[in-house]
C-alpha positions as CSV (number, residue, x, y, z in Angstrom):
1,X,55.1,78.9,59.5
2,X,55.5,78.3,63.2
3,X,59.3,77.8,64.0
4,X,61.0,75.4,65.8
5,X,61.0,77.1,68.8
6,X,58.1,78.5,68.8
7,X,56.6,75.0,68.6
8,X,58.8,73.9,71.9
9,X,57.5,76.9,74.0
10,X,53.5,75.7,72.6
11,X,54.6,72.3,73.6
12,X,56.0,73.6,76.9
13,X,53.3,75.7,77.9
14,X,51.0,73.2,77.5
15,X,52.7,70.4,80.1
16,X,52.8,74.0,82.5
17,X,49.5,74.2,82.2
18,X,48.1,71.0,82.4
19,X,49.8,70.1,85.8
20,X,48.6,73.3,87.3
21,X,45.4,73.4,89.6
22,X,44.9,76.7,91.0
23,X,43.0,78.5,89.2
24,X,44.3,82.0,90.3
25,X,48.0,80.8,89.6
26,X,46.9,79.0,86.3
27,X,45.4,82.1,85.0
28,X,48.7,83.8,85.5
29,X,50.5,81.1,84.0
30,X,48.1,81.1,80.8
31,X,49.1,85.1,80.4
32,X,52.8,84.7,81.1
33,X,53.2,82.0,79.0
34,X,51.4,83.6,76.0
35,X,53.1,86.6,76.7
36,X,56.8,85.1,76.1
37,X,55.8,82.9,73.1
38,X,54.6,86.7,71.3
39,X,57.2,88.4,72.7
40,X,55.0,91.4,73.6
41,X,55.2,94.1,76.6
42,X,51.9,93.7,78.1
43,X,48.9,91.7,78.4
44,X,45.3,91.5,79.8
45,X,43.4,87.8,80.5
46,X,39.3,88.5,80.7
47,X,37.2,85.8,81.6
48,X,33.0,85.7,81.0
49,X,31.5,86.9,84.1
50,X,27.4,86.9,82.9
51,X,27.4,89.4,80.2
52,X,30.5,90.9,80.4
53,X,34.0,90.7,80.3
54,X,35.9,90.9,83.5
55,X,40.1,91.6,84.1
56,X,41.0,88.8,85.8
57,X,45.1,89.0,84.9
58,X,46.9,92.0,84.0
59,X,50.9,92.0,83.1
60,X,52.8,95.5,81.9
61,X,56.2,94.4,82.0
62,X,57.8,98.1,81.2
63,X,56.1,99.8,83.5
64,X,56.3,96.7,86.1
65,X,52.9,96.1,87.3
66,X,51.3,93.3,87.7
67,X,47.8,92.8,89.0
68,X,45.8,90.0,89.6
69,X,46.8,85.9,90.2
70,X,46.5,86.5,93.8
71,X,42.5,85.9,93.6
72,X,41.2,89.8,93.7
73,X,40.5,90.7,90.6
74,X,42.1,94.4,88.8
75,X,39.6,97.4,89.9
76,X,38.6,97.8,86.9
77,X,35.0,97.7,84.9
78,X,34.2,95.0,82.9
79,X,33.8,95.3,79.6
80,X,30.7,94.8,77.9
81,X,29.8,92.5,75.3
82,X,29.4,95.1,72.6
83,X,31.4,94.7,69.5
84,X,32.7,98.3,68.5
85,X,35.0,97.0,71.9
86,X,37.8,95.1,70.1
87,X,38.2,92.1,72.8
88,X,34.5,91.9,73.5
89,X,34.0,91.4,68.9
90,X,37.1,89.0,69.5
91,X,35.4,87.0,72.4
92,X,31.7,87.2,70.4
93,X,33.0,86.3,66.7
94,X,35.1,83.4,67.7
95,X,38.2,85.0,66.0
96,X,41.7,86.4,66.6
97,X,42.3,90.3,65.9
98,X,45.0,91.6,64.6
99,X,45.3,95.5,65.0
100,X,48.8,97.1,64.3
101,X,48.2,100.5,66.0
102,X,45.2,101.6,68.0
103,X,45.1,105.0,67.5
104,X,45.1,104.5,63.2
105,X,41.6,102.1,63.7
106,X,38.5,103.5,63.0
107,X,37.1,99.5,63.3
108,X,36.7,99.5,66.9
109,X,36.0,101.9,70.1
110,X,40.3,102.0,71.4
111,X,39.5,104.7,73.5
112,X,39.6,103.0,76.7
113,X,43.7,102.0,76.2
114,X,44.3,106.0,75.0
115,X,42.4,107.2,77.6
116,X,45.0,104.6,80.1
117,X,47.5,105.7,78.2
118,X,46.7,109.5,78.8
119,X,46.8,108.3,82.3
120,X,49.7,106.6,83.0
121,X,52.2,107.7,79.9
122,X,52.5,104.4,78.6
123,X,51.7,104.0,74.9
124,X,49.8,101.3,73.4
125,X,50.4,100.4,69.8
126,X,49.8,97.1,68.6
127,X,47.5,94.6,69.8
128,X,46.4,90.8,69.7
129,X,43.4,89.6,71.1
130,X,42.6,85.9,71.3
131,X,39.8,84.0,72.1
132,X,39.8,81.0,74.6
133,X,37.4,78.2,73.9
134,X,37.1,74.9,75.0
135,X,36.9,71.5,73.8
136,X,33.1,71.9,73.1
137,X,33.8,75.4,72.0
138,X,32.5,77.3,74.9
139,X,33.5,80.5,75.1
140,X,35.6,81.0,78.2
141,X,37.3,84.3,77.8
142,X,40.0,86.1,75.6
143,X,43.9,87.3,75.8
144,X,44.8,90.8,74.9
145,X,48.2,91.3,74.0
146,X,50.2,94.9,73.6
147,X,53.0,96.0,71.7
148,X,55.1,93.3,70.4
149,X,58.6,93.7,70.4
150,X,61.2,92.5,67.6
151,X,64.8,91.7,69.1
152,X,66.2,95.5,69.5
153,X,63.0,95.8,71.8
154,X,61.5,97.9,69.4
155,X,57.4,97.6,69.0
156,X,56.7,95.9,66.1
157,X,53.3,94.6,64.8
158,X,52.6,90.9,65.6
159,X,53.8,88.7,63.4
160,X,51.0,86.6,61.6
161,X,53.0,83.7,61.8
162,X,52.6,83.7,65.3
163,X,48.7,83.8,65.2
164,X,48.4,79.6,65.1
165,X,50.9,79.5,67.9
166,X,49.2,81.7,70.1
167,X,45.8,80.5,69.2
168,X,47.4,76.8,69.9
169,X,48.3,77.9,73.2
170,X,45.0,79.9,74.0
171,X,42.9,76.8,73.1
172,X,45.1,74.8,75.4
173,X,44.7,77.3,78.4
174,X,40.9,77.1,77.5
175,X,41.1,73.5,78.4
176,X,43.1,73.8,81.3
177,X,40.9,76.2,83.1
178,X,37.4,74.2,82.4
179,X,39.9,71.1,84.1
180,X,40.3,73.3,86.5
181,X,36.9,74.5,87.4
182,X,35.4,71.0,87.0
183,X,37.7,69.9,89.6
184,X,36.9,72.6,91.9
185,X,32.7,72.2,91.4
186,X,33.4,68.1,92.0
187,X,35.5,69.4,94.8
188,X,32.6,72.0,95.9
189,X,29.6,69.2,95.3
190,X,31.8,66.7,97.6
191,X,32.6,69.7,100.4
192,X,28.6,70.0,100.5
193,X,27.9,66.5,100.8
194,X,29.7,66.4,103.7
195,X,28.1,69.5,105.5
196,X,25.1,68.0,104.5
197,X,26.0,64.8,106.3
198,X,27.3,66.2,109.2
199,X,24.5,68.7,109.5
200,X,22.0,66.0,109.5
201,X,24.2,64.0,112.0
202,X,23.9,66.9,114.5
203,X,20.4,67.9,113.6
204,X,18.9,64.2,114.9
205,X,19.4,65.9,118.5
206,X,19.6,68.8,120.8
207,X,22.5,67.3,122.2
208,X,24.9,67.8,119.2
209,X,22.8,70.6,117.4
210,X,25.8,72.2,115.8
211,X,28.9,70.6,117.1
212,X,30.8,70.5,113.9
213,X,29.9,73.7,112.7
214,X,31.1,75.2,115.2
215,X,34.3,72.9,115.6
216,X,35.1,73.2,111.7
217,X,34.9,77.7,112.8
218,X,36.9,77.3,115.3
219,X,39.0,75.2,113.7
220,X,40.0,77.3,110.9
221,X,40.7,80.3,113.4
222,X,43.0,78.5,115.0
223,X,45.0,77.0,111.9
224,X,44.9,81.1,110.8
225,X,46.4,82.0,114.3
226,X,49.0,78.9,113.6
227,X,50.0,80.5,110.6
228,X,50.2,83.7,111.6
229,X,52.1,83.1,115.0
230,X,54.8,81.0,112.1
231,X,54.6,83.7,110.0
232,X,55.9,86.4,112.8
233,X,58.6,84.3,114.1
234,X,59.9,83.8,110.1
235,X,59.0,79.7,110.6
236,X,57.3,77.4,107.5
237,X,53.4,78.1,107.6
238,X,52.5,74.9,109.3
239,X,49.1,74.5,107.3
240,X,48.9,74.9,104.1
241,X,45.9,75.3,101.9
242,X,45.6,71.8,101.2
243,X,46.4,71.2,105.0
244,X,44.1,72.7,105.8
245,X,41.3,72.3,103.5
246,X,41.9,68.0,104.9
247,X,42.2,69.0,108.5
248,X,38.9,70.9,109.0
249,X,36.7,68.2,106.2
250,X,38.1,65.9,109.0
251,X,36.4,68.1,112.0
252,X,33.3,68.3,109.7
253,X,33.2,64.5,109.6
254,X,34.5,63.3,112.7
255,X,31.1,62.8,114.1
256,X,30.1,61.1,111.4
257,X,29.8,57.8,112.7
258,X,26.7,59.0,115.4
259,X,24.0,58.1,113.0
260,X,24.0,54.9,114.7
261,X,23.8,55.9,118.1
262,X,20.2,55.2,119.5
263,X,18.7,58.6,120.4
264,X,18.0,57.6,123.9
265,X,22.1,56.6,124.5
266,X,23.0,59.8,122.6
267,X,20.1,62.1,124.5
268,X,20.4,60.6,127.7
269,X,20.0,64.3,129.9
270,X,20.7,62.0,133.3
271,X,20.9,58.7,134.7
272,X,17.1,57.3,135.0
273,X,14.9,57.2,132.2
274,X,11.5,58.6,132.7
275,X,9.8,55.3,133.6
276,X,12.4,54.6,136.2
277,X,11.8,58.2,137.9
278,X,7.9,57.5,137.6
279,X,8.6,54.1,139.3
280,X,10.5,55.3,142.2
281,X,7.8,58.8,142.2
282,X,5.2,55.8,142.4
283,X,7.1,53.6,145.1
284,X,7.7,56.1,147.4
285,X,4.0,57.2,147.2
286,X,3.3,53.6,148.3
287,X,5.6,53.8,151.3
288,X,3.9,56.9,152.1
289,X,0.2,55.6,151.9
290,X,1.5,52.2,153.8
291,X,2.1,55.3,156.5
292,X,-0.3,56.6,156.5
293,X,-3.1,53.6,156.8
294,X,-1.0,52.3,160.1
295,X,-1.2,55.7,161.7
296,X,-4.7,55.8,161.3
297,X,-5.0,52.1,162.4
298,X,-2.9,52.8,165.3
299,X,-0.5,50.7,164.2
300,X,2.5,53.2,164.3
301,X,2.7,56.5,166.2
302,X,1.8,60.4,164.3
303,X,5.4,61.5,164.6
304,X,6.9,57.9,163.0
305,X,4.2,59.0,160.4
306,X,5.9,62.1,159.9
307,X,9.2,61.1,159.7
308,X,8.2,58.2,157.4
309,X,6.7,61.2,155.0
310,X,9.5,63.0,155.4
311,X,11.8,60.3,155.0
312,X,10.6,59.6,151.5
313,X,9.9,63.3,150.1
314,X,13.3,64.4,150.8
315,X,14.7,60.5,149.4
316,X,13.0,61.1,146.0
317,X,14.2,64.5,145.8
318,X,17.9,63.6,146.0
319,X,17.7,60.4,144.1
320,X,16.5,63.1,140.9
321,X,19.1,65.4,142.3
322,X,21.9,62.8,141.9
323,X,20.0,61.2,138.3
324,X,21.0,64.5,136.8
325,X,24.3,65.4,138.7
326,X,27.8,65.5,136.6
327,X,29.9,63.9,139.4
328,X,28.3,61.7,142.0
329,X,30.9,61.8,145.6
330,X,31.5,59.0,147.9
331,X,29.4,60.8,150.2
332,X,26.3,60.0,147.7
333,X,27.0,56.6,146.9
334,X,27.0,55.5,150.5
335,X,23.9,57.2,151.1
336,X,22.6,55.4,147.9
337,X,23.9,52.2,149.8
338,X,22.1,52.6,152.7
339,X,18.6,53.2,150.4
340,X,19.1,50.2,148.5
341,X,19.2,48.1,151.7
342,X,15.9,49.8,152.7
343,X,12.5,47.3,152.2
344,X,8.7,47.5,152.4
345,X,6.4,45.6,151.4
346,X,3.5,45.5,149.2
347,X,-0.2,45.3,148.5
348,X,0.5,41.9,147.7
349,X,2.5,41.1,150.8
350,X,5.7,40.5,149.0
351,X,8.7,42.4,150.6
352,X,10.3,44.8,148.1
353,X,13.7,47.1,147.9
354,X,13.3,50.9,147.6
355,X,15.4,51.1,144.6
356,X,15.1,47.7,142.1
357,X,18.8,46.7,140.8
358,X,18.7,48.7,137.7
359,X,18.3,51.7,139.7
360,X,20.0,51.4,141.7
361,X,22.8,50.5,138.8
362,X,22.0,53.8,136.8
363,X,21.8,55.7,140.0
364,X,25.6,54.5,141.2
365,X,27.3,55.7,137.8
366,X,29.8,57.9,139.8
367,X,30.0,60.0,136.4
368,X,28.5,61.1,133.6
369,X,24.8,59.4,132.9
370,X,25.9,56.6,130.8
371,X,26.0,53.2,131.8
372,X,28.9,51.1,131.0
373,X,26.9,48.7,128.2
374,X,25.6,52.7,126.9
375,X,28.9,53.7,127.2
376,X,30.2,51.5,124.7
377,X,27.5,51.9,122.5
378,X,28.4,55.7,122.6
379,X,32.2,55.0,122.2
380,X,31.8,52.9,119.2
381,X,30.4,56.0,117.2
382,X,34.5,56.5,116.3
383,X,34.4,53.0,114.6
384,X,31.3,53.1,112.9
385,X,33.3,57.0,111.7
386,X,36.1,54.6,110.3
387,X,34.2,51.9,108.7
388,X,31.6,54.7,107.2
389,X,34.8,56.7,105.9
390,X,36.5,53.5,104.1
391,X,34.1,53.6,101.9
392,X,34.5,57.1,100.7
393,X,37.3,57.1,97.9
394,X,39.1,60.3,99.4
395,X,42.1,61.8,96.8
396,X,45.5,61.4,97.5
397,X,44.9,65.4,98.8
398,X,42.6,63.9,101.0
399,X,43.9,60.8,102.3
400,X,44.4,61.1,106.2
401,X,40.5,62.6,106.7
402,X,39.5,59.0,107.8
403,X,42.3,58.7,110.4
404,X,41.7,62.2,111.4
405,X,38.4,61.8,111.8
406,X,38.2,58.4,113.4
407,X,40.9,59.5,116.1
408,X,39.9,62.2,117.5
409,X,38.8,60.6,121.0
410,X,42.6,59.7,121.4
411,X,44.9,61.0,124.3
412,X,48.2,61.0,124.5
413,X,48.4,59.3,127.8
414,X,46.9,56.1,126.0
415,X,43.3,56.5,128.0
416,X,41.4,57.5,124.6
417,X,39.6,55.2,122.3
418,X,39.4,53.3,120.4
419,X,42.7,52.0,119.4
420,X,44.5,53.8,123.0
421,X,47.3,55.1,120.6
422,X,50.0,57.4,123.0
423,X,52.6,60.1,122.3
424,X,53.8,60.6,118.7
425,X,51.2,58.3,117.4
426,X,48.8,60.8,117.6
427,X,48.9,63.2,114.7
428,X,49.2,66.7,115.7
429,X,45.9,67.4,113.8
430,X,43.8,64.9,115.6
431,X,45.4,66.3,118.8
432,X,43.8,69.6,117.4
433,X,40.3,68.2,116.7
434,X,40.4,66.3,120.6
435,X,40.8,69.6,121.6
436,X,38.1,71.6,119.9
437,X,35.9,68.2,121.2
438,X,36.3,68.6,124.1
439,X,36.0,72.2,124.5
440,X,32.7,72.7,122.4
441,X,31.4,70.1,124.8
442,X,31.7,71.9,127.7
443,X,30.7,75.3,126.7
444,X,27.4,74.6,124.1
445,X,24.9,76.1,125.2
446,X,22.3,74.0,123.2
447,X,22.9,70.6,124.9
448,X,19.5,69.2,126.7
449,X,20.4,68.8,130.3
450,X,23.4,71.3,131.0
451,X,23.9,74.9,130.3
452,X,27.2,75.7,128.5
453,X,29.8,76.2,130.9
454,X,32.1,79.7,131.3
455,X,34.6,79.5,129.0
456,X,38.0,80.2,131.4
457,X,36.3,77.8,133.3
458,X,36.7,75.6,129.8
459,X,40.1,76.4,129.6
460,X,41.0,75.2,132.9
461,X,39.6,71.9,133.0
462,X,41.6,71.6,129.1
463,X,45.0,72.7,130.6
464,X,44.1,70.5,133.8
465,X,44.0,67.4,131.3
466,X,46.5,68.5,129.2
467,X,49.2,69.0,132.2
468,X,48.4,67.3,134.9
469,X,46.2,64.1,133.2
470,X,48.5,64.2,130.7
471,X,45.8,63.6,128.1
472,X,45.9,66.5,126.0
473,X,48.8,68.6,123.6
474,X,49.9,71.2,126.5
475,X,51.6,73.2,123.4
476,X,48.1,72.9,121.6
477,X,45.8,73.5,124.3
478,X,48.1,77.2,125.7
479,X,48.2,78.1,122.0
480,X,44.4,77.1,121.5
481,X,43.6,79.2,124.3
482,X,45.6,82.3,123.2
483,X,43.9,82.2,120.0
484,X,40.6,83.0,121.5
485,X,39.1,81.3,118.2
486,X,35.8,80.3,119.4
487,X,35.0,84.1,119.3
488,X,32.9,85.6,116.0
489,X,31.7,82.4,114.8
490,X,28.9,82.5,112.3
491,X,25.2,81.4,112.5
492,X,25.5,80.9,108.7
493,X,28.2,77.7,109.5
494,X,31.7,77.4,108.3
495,X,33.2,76.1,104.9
496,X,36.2,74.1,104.2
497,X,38.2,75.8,102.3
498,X,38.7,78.4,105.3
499,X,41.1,81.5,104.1
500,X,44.3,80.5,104.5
């Protein structure tokens, strides 16, 4: 009959269990746990691994080794399902064995522990091996347990009494690691919705054809270099593995909110749109032919000719030149002036402007290519982020990837968008994601209408806005630039659950 205390441990093992989540550490739990309630010396957890039995967890407490729990499995062989093997005829039948010393059986092949124990100069006498099954009764694994010991120490053989308690406590830690693993395949199908998403975001164009795969990368680089860097010094590991794991889903879905962006806002290689450069390529033409029919009329002189021909070549050259420049001086925009003031007129007789307002409009953006009505289009990607987000039920592990996300085109200086938060208002992890923005913009090298920039060249303009704009971390952006992590990243893409 199981004892009293025997039934507290049961009863205590199983709250243990249930609250734990890891799988690695739950697996260690399972074996310590059992391994106190039988009072034993040593003990081996296998798990199903296709058609064989692998060492997941393996505890000798008289010889002081422990291997496994830490997510590497013992090197050792598995063990086939075969039943002259006692765990594997355990794990097939369904059934606990009881053997009281391995080297009196004849029933089953023991001569994998004598040939350890030849080995090593331990000496393995009694065993226990337990089955773990489910609720269903799938067949997860077994429990091998050696030599139990009475209360001098001594090895005894187990108790039968103990058999329910221990098979009440295997079944238990059956449960607890299918919880376990259907939380982490819920938690694996949700991770590849999300790359799916964001993949599909960045595949609708050129211009942000692996952004966040290469952000979520470098992202987890940098969090490892974090750590590390902590580590060294003897400080708290700033990210942990749920840290983490929230931090770089927010990187993956930070961009999320672009698959309302009209293609031609979120493509736009320069200034003019094709039909405006074939309208100017088409008016100049005009000026040139008007030219040309007064020379040969007599109406103007060959050399005005020439310089009118001139005049207008060279004029539709720099307007393209300046449609696909980054930065537009005041140099430019005067001479812009002076072009806009220019007329002709017609075939019709009506006197026209060499550039119409809208060109002229587009062609004055002193930077970027956007307009300011496109501009706001663009910016309001971050909101439709936010609003897309609330609708995702994230855990409680989970719960700051739609402020993360939605943020990341904050500054600390108040400039960003869209809600101008400033200083300590701004998480240190979106200040992390602003930065791997920003610097992944400049260097692609897939974008339409730039070629990625040097990367010191990068890092320059980043500390330039970090220390003199005062719109980036300048902590972030020196340690981000130490960390080199934007080197090694992999075609393949990046998942979220980075090594920690």
């Amino acid at each position: 009959m199981m004892t009293q205390d025997a039934m507290k441990k049961v009863l205590q093992a199983g709250v243990m269990l249930s609250s734990e989540r890891d799988l690695n550490r739950l697996l260690d739990k399972i074996l310590a746990s059992i391994m106190e309630l039988a009072n034993c010396d040593a003990g081996t957890l296998y798990l199903l691994d296709k058609e064989a039995l692998r060492f997941k967890i393996m505890h000798t407490n008289s010889m002081g080794t422990h291997s496994g729990g830490d997510g590497r499995d013992p090197d050792l062989p598995p063990v086939p399902l075969r039943r002259e093997n006692v765990c594997a005829y355990s794990f097939l039948e369904g059934r606990t064995v009881r053997v009281e010393n391995v080297y009196d059986s004849e029933q089953y092949d023991f001569s994998g522990p004598i040939h350890y124990d030849a080995i090593t100069g331990y000496h393995t006498q009694s065993m226990l091996v337990v089955p773990m099954r489910n609720r269903e009764g799938e067949k997860l694994g077994v429990i091998q347990l050696i030599n139990a010991l009475d209360e001098n120490g001594t090895i005894q053989a187990f108790p039968e009494d103990m058999i329910l308690a221990l098979e009440s406590v295997a079944s238990q830690a059956a449960v607890a690691i299918q919880n376990v693993r259907y939380m982490r395949e819920i938690r694996e199908l949700f991770q590849s919705f999300v790359r799916v998403m964001s993949t599909a975001v960045d595949e609708r164009s050129p211009y942000n054809a692996n952004h966040s795969r290469r952000m979520a990368q470098m992202c987890g680089h940098f969090l490892t270099f974090l750590n590390g860097r902590a580590g060294e010094r003897g400080e708290e590991i700033p990210f942990s593995p749920q840290r983490r794991e929230e931090l770089i889903m927010s990187v993956w879905l930070h961009d999320i909110g672009k698959v309302t962006t009209p293609l031609e806002v979120m493509d736009k290689p320069e200034r003019l749109s094709e039909l405006q450069k074939e309208r100017i390529r088409h008016r100049l033409e005009t000026i040139r032919l008007q030219g040309q029919i007064r020379c040969l009329s007599g109406e103007i002189t060959q050399e005005t000719y020439r310089d009118l021909e001139q005049e207008t070549k060279s004029t539709g050259e720099r307007l393209l030149q300046m449609s696909t420049a980054g930065y537009l001086p005041d140099e430019s925009l005067d001479w812009l002036k002076g072009i806009r003031q220019r007329v002709y007129t017609d075939p019709e007789g009506r006197q026209q402007s060499w550039l119409t307002e809208d060109e002229y409009a587009m062609l004055s953006i002193p930077r970027g290519t956007l307009s300011q009505e496109e501009r706001r289009i663009m910016e309001s990607h971050v909101s439709v982020t936010d609003k897309l987000l609330s609708q995702i039920r994230f855990s409680g592990e989970l719960s700051h990837v739609r402020e993360w996300a939605a943020s990341h085109h904050e500054h600390l200086n108040g400039g960003g968008y869209p809600r101008h938060l400033a200083g300590e208002a701004i998480p240190v992890e979106v200040r992390i994601i602003t930065i791997l923005d920003i610097f992944d913009a400049l260097v692609a090298d897939d974008r339409p209408y730039k070629p990625g920039m040097p990367v010191e060249k990068a890092l320059s303009i980043l500390d330039g806005m970090a220390n003199r704009e005062g719109k980036l971390d300048p902590e972030l952006t020196a340690l981000f630039a130490e960390s080199r992590c934007w080197k090694d990243l992999s075609p393949e893409g990046a998942l979220l659950q980075v090594e920690a």
